[in-house]
N, C-alpha and C positions, 0 to 999 in steps of 0.2 A: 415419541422418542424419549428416554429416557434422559433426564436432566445427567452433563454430566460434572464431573464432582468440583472443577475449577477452572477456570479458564482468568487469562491474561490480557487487559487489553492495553493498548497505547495507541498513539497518534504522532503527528509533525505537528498539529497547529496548535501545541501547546497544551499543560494538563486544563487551562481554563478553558478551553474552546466550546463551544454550544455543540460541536458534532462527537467530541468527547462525552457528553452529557447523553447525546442519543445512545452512545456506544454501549454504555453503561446500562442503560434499560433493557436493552434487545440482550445483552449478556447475562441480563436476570434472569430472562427467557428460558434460557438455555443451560444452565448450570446455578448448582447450589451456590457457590462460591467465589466471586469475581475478585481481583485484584488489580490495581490501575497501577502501572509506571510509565509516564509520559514525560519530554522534558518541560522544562519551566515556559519555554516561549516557542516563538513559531520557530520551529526548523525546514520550513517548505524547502524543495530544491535539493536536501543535504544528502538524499539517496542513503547510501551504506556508509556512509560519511562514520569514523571511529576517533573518537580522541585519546592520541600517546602522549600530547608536549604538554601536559600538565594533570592536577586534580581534576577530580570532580567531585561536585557536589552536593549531598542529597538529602529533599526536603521531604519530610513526613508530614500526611495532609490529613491523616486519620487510619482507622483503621485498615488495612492492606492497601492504601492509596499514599504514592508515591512519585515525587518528579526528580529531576537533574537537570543541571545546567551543560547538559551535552546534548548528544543529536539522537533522533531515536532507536539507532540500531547501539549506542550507548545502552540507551535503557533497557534493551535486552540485556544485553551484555552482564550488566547488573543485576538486573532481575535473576536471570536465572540460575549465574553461578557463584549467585551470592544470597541476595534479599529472598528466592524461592525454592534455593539448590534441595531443600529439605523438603518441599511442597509443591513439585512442580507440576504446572496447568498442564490440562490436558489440549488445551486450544488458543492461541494467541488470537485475536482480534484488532486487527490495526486499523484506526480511523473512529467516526467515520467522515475525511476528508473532505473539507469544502471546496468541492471543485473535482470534476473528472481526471482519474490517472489513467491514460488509456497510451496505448502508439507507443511514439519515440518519445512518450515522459517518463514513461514507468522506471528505466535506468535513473531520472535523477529524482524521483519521490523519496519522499523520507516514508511516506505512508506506505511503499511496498521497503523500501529498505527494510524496516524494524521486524515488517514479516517475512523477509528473506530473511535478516538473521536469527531470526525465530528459530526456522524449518532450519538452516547449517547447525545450528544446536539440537535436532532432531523432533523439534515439538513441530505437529500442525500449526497451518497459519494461513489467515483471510485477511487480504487488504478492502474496505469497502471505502466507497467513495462516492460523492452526487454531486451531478451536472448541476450548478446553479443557472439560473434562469436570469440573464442579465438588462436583458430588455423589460423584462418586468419583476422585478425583486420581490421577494416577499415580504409581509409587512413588520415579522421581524426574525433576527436572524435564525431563531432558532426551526419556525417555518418553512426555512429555505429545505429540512430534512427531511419533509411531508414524505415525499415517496419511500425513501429509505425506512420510513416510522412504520410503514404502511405494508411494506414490502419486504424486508430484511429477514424478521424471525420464520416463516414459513420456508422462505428461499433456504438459510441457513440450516434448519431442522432436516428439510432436504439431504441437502449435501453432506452434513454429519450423517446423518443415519446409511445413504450410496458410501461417503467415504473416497477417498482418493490415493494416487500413486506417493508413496515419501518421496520426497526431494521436489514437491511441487507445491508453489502457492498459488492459491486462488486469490482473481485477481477480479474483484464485482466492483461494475460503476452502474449507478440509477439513473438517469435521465428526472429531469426536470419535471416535465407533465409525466402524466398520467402514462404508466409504459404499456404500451404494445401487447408485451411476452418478457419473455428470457431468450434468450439465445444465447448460445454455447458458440464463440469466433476466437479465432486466431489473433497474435498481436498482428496491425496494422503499420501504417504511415500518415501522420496527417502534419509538419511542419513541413514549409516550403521554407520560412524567413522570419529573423527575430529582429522585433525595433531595438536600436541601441540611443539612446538618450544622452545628453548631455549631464553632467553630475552637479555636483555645489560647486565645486574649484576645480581649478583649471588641472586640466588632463584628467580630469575624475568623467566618469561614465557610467551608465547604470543600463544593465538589458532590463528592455521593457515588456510589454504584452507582447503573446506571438502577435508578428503582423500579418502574414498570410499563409491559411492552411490548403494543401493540395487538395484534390477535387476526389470526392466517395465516387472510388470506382471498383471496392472491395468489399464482399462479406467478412468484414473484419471488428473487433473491437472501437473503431471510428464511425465505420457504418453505421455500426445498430445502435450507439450510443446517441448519435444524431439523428436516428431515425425513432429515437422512443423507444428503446427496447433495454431490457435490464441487460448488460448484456456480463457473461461470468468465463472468464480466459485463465487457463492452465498456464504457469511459468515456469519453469524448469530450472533448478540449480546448474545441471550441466548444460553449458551453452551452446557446447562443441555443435560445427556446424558440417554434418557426417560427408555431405557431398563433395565439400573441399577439403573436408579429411579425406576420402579416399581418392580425390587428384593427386592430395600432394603426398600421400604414402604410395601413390604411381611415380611423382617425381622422386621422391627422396631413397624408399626402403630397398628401392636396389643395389645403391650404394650404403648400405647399411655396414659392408664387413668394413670398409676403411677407417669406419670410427668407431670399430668394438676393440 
């Protein structure tokens, strides 16, 4: 594959994160020229989250590395129609996330947020993410990204060189051990129930870890991620859901003349 000429990466867990640091090497890989905009701290959770009720603002870390005190579909935002409107990447990189984004997370990740608002500004874009291994930790954090270290640039040189549909993000989680395969699955289901905790003061409250996941009864993004497999899912900018679009253009489009 031919290196290509720049690419963009960011994260949610912050421009200091250790999965940021991975992000950065595997993007060597692959292009002459990387450039980092990530916010200042952890945004986990903030999905597509956009900030209008005030400034923002932005810290210069070095040479094309860059953070903000927003959320990381901010720092697109930034990035590209400002800080790289004149240079801009040919591949965003988002991640790479501690911790699996698979199922019913992906709408609140920051780590697919930033690369959906990537691709709505027309640039390709890759969320990557690793299952930590919580029963047995690694012995330090940066460890935890073995498989991704391991796995990532081949997979990646891949998929740039195949190429894919616009309007779609790739959406890769690594498993913990040693994977399987790859496999190409659908989004799944795996929240049954979230704990909600008591906070510092009274009427304060805090959600806690999920407490209990539904049971793998799906070749899905959950499956294979539980099962050791790398596993790499298409996301689509349009959501529309065509089969109850064409129910309800049976209920509605016949009365269409009443409201023209």
């Amino acid at each position: 594959m031919t290196l290509l000429k720049r690419i963009l990466i960011t994260n949610d867990d912050g421009i200091h994160a250790d999965g940021l640091k991975v992000m950065e090497a595997i993007a060597a890989e692959l292009a002459n020229e990387v450039w980092v905009f990530a916010p200042d701290e952890n945004c986990s959770g903030q999905g597509r989250a956009l900030t209008f009720t005030r400034d923002l603002t932005v810290h210069q870390h070095g040479t094309r590395r860059f953070s903000c005190d927003g959320t990381p579909a901010d720092c697109m935002v930034l990035a590209l129609n400002h800080f790289m409107a004149k240079s801009m990447p040919d591949l965003v990189l988002s991640g790479v996330n501690m911790g699996m984004n698979i199922a019913d997370d992906i709408t609140c990740s920051g780590t697919i947020g930033a690369a959906w608002e990537a691709v709505v500004h027309g640039v390709p874009a890759m969320a990557l993410s690793q299952k930590i291994n919580l029963s047995h930790p690694a012995p330090t954090p940066i460890d935890a990204f073995a498989t991704t270290n391991n796995e990532a640039v081949p997979l990646l040189k891949n998929l740039i060189a195949n190429g894919w549909h616009q309007d779609v993000i790739i959406n890769i989680n690594f498993p913990a051990l040693t994977p399987k395969g790859i496999r190409a699955v659908q989004v799944g289901r795996h929240k049954a129930s979230d704990e909600v905790q008591s906070g510092a003061g009274k009427n304060a409250f805090r959600i806690g870890l999920l407490r209990q996941r539904r049971e793998l009864t799906k070749d899905d993004d959950f499956a294979g991620i539980m099962n050791d497999y790398i596993t790499v899912t298409p996301l689509a900018l349009n959501m529309t859901h065509h089969d109850t679009l064409n129910d309800l253009s049976t209920l509605f489009n016949g009365r269409a003349k009443q409201y023209g």
